[in-house]
C-alpha positions as CSV (number, residue, x, y, z in Angstrom):
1,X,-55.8,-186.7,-51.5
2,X,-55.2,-188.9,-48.2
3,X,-55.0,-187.6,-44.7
4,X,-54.0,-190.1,-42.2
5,X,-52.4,-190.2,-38.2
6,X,-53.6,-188.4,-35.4
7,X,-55.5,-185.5,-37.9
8,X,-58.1,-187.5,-38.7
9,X,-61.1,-187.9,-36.4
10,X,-62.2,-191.7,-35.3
11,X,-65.9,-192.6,-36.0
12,X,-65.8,-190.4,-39.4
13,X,-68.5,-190.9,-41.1
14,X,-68.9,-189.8,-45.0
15,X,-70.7,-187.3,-43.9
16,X,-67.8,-185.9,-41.7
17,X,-64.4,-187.1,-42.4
18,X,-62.5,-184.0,-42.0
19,X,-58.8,-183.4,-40.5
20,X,-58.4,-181.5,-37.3
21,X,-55.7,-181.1,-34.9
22,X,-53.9,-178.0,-37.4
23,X,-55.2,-179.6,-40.8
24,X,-59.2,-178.1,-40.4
25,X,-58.2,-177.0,-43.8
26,X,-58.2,-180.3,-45.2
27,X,-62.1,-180.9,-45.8
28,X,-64.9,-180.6,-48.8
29,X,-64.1,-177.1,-50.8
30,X,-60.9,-176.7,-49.8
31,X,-59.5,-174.9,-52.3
32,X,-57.2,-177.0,-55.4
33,X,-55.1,-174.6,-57.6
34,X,-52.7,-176.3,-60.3
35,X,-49.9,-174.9,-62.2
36,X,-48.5,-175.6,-65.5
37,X,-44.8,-175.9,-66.1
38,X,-43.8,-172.1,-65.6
39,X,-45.5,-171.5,-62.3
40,X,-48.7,-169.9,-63.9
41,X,-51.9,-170.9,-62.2
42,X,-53.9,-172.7,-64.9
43,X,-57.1,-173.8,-63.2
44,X,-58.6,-174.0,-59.9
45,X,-61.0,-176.3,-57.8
46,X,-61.9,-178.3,-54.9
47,X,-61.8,-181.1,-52.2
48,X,-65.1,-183.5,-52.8
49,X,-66.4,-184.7,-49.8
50,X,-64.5,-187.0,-47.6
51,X,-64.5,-190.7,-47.0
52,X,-63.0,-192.6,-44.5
53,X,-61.0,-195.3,-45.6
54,X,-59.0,-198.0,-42.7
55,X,-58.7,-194.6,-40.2
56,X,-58.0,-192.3,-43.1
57,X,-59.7,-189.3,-44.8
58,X,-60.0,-189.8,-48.7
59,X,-61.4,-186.7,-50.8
60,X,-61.2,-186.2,-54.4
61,X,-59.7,-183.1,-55.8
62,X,-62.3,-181.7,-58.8
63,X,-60.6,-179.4,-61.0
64,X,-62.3,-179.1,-64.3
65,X,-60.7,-177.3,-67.4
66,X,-57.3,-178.0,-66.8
67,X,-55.6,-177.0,-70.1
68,X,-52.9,-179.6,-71.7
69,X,-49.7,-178.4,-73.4
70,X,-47.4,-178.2,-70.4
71,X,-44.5,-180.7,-69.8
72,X,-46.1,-181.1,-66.0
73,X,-48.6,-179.6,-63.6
74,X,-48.1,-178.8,-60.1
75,X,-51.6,-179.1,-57.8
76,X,-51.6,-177.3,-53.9
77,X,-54.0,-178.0,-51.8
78,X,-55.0,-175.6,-49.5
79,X,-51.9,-174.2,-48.5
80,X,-50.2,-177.2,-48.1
81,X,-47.2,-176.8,-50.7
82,X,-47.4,-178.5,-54.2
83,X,-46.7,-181.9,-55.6
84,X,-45.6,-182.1,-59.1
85,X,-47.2,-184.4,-61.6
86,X,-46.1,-185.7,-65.4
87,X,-48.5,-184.5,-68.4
88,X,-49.4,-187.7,-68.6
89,X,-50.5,-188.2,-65.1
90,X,-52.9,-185.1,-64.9
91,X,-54.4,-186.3,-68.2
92,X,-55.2,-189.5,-66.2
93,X,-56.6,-188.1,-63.4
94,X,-53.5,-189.8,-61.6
95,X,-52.9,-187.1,-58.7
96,X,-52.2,-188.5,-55.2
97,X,-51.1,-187.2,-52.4
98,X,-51.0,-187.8,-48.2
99,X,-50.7,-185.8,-45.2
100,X,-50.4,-186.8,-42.2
């Protein structure tokens, strides 16, 4: 997960890279829920501490015992609406997303 633009703060160290400016809820724990392929939530987590990264906030999403069997998974962060991803990707850890 990948914040960028005016939302992330300059001078961010590891130990605060965290958006602001209407995306406070983008930081370590924010809540991760995915979905399988009929909408049902399957498995919940979180936002690992961010990093900065070239003026950008980087966090990984941890969500352990996500079940396999569905054609696709759809992960939310915070409230921040959902991005679909194949079977295959989920299996691979492959999730990405940006705001910003």
């Amino acid at each position: 997960m990948m914040l960028t633009g005016d939302h992330v703060p300059s001078g961010a160290t590891s130990e605060d890279c965290t958006g602001y400016s209407g995306y406070d809820d983008i930081a370590k724990g924010a809540g991760v829920t995915v979905y399988d392929s009929a909408g049902k939530v399957v498995a919940t987590g979180a936002l690992g501490t961010g990093k900065p990264d070239s003026g950008a906030c980087v966090f990984v999403a941890e969500v352990p015992g996500v079940p396999e069997g569905s054609r696709f998974y759809q992960v939310e962060v915070s409230h921040r609406g959902k991005v679909t991803v194949s079977a295959a990707e989920a299996k691979g850890g492959k999730f990405a997303a940006s705001l910003g």
